[in-house]
C-alpha positions in Angstrom: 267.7 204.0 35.5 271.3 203.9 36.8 272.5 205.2 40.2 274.9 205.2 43.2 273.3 202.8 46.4 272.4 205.5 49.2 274.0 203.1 51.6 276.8 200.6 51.3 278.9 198.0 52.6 282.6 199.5 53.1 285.5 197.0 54.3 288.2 198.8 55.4 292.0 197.1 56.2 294.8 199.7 58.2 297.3 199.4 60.4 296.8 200.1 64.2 294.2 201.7 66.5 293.9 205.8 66.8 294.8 207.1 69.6 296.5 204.0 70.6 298.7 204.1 68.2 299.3 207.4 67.0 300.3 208.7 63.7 299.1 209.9 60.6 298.1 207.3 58.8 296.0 205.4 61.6 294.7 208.6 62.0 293.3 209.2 58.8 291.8 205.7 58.8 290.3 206.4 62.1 288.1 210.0 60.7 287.2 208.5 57.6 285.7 205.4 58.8 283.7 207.3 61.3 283.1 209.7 58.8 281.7 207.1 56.7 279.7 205.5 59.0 278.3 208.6 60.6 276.7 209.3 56.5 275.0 205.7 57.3 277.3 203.0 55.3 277.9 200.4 57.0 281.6 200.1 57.7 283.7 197.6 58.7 287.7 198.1 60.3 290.1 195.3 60.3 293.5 196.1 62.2 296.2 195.5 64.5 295.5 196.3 68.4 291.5 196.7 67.7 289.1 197.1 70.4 285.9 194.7 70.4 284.3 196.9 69.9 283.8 201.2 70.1 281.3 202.4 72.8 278.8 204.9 70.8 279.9 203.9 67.0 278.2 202.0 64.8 281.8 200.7 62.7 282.2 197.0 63.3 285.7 196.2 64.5 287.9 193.0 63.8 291.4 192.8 65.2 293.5 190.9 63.0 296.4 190.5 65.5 298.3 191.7 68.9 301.0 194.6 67.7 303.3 193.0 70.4 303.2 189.4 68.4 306.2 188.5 66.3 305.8 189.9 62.9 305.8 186.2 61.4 302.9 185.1 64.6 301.1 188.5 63.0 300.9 187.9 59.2 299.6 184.4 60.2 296.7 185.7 62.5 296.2 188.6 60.5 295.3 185.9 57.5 293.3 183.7 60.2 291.4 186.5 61.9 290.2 187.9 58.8 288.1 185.0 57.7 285.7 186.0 60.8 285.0 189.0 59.3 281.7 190.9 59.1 281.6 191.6 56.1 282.2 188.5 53.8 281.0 190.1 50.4 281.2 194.3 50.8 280.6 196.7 48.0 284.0 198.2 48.3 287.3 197.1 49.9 289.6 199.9 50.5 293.3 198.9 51.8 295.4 201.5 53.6 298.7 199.5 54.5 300.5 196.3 52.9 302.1 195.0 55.5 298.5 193.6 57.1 297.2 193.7 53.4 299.4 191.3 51.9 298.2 187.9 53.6 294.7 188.6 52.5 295.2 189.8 49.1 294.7 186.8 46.8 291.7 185.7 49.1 289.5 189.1 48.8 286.3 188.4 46.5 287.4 189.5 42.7 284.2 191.2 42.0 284.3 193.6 44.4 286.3 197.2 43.6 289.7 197.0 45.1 291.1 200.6 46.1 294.4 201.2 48.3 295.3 204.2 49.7 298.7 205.1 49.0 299.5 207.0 52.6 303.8 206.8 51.6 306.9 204.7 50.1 306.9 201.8 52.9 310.3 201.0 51.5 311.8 203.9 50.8 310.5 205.6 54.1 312.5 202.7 55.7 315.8 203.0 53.8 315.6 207.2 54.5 315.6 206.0 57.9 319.0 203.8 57.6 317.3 200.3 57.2 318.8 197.5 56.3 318.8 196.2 52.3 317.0 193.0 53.0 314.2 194.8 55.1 313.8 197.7 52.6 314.1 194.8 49.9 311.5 192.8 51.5 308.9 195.7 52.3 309.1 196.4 48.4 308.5 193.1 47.3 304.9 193.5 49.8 304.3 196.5 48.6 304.6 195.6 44.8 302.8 192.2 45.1 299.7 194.1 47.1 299.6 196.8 44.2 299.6 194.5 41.6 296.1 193.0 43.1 294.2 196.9 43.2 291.9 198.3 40.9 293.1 201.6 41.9 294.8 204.0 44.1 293.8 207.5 46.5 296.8 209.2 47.1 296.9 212.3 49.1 298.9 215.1 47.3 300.3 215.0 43.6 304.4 214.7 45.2 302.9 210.6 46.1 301.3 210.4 43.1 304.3 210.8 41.2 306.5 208.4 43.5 303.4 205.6 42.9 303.9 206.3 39.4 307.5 206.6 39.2 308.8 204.2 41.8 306.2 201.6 41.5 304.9 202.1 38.0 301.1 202.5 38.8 299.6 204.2 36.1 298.1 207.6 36.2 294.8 206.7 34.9 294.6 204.3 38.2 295.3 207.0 40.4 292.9 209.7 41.9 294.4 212.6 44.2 291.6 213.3 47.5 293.6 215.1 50.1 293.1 214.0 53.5 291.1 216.2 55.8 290.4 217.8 59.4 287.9 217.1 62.0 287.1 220.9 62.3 284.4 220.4 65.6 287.6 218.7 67.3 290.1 221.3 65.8 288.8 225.0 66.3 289.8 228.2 67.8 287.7 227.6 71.3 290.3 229.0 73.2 292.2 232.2 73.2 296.3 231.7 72.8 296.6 232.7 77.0 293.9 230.3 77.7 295.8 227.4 76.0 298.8 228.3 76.9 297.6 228.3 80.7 296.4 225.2 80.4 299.6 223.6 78.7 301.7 225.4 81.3 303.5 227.6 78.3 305.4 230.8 78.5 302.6 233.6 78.1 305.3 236.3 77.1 307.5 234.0 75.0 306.5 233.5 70.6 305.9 230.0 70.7 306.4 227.4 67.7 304.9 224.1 68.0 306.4 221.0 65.7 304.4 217.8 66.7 306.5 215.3 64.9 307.9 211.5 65.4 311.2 211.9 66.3 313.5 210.4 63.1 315.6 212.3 61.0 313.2 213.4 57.8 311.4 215.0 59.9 313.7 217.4 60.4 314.4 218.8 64.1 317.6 219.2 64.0 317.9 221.4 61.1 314.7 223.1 63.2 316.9 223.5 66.5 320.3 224.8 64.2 318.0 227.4 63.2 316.7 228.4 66.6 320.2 228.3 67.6 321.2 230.9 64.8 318.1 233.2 65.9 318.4 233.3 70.0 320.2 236.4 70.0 318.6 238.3 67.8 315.4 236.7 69.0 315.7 235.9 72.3 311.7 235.7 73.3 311.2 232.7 70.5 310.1 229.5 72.3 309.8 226.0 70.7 307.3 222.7 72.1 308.3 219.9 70.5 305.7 217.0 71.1 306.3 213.7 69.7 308.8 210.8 70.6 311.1 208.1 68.6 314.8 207.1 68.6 316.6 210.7 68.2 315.1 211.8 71.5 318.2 211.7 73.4 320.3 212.7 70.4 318.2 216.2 70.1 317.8 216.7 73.2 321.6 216.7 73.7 322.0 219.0 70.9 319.7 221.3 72.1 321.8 221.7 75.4 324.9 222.0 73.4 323.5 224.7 71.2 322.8 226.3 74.7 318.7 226.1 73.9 317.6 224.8 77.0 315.8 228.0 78.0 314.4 228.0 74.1 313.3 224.4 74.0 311.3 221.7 75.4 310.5 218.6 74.8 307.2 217.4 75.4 307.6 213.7 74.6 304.1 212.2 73.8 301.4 214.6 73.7 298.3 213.1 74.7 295.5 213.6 72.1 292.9 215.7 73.8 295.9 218.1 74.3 296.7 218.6 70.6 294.3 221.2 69.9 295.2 223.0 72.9 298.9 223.1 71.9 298.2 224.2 68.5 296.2 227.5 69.8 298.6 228.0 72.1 301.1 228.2 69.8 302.0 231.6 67.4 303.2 229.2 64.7 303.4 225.8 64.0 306.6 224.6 62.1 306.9 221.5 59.6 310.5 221.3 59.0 310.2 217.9 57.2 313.4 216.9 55.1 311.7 214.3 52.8 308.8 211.9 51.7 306.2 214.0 53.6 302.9 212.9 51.7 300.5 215.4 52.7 300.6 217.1 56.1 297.7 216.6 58.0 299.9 218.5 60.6 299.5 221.8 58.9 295.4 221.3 58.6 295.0 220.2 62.4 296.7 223.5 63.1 295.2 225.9 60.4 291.4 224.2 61.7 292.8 225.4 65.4 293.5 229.0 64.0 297.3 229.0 64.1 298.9 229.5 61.1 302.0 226.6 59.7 305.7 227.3 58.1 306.7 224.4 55.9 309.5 223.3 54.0 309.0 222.7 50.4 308.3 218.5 50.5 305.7 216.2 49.2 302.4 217.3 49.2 302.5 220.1 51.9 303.3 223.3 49.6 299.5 222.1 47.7 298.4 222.8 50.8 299.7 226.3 51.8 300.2 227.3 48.2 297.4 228.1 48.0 297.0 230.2 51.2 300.1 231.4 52.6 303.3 230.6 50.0 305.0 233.1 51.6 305.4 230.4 54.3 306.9 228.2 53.0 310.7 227.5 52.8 313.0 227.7 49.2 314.8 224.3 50.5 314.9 222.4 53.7 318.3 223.6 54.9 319.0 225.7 58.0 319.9 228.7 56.1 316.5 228.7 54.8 314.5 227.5 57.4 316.2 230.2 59.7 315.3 233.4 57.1 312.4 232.2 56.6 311.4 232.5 60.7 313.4 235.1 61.7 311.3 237.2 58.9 308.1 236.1 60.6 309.9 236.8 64.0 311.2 240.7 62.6 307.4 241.0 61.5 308.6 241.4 57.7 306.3 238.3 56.9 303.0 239.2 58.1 300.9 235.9 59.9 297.4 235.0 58.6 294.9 235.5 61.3 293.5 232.9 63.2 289.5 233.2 61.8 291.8 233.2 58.3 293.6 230.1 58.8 290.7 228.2 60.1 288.0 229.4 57.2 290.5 228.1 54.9 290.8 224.5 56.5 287.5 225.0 57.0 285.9 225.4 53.3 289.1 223.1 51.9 289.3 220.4 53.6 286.4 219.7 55.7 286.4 215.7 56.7 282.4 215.7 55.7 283.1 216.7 52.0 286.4 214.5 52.0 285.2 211.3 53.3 282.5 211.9 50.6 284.8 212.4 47.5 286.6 209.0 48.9 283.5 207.2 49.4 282.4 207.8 45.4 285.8 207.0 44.3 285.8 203.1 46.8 281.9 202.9 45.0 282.6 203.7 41.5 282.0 200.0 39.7 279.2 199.8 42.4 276.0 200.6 40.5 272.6 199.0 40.8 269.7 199.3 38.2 265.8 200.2 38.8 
């Protein structure tokens, strides 16, 4: 007889701690390793920044590095630290970054299933961006000589299937699409939208749109705050909290005052992480106004599991997420034009809004982290058979 071990030995390898260091691959890494552990593997995290340890969790933690080290003082520790490792001989190592990947790459055990989770185009992220050639260059090079080692790939959404495929020539038949998914006890509908709102210190007469984003330019605010420009008039009472920080801070927030949106914007800089679900029920609509290379969206199921429904532009992976549910919300393109019908359609009330118990059953029964973590856990364990 031939069957799956009920419990495992999972080594996982990412990229910073969550909420430390914020973002949505750390924070992926962070829900599925608990959600893991919490089914009774035992799991393993190696990292940058890495407590010693996690008070009430059974994961083992081993920090690699310091994320204020020199990337060269870095690759060398991560290589070092790694050798005191828990788990010398796991059932299944699953990668999630190449940066931290690549010094241990050609010293992992060969007998053990080797899975990376394609979370985006390092390079190509990077060169969007404005990068230089050499550093673009040099991150594809990592990337290509870490891919080269894995037995197989998780990637989020079909859009970053195709660019592994197309732009790093991974075959299909080694890649598996699990979307990512949403703590739905920490993301809920607890509070009404005046209650939130209350506590956040927002408008309580205002429609509000909430974009939680880093601030670069694919994400897209700009073409977000040209279109709230071109609907103030007509819609004076619209309202946008923008949470997030990065290098275009300054930059938007002088174009918001010279778009004369200071009494429709504000700028929230970092929002800290027990405020998030507050601000999404607070909010009438959250907006994803990304401009490219946006792998999945784990935006637009934090806010749907909070009730509030999500507009989107048409990039990477989020339209498989509201196609399904509301494709009346999302964009034709990611230009202002578009971006700005599609709202001021929601804001005229010739787009109807799903309702809250709406958007969060369908987050809910789609993308649960429970049934996730346990569609990724079969794929890290699929060579991982014992016989009785």
């Amino acid at each position: 007889m031939t069957f799956y071990t009920p419990n495992s030995s999972i080594l996982c390898v990412g990229n910073g701690w969550f909420p430390t260091m914020p973002g949505g691959l750390n924070r992926y890494v962070y829900e599925l390793t608990h959600q893991l552990a919490s089914q009774g593997d035992n799991i393993e995290l190696c990292g940058v920044g890495l407590p010693n340890t996690e008070p009430n969790s059974s994961i083992k933690l081993t920090n690699l590095a310091e994320p204020d080290s020199s990337l060269l003082q870095r690759l060398w520790l991560t290589r070092q630290n790694f050798k005191n490792r828990y788990l010398t001989h796991p059932d299944a190592i699953n990668l999630h970054f190449s940066l931290y990947s690549l010094p241990l790459i050609y010293n992992l055990p060969k007998d053990v299933p080797l899975t990376f989770t394609f979370h985006g185009p390092w390079a190509l992220e990077s060169e969007r961006e404005g990068a230089k050639k050499l550093g673009v260059w040099a991150k594809y090079w990592m990337e290509q000589r870490v891919y080269q080692r894995c037995d197989r790939f998780i990637v989020l959404s079909k859009a970053f299937g195709d660019i592994l495929n197309k732009n790093y020539h991974i075959p299909w038949s080694k890649i598996n699409i699990i979307p990512g998914g949403v703590d739905t006890h920490r993301f809920q509908s607890n509070l009404s939208r005046q209650q939130a709102r209350q506590q956040l210190n927002f408008p309580q007469d205002r429609f509000i749109l909430f974009t939680p984003r880093r601030l670069v330019h694919r994400m897209g605010i700009s073409p977000l705050l040209q279109a709230l420009a071109n609907l103030k008039s007509s819609c004076p009472d619209v309202w946008l909290a923008i949470a997030g920080k990065g290098i275009l801070r300054e930059q938007l927030e002088q174009q918001a005052t010279e778009l004369e949106l200071n009494h429709h914007v504000k700028f929230l800089g970092y929002l800290p992480d027990e405020q998030l679900p507050i601000a999404y029920q607070a909010a009438d609509l959250t907006v994803v106004p990304s401009q490219s290379l946006e792998g999945f969206g784990l935006i637009l199921l934090e806010s749907l599991a909070s009730g509030t429904p999500v507009l989107c532009t048409p990039v990477g992976g989020m339209p498989e997420i509201l196609g399904k549910f509301t494709p009346e919300l999302i964009t034709d393109s990611t230009t202002i034009e578009a971006i700005t019908f599609k709202l001021q359609a929601i804001l005229t009330g010739e787009i109807s809004l799903a309702s809250r118990d709406a958007c969060r059953y369908y987050a809910s029964t789609h993308y649960d982290w429970l049934h996730i973590a346990q569609q990724v856990r079969k794929n890290l364990l699929a060579n991982k058979r014992i016989s009785s």
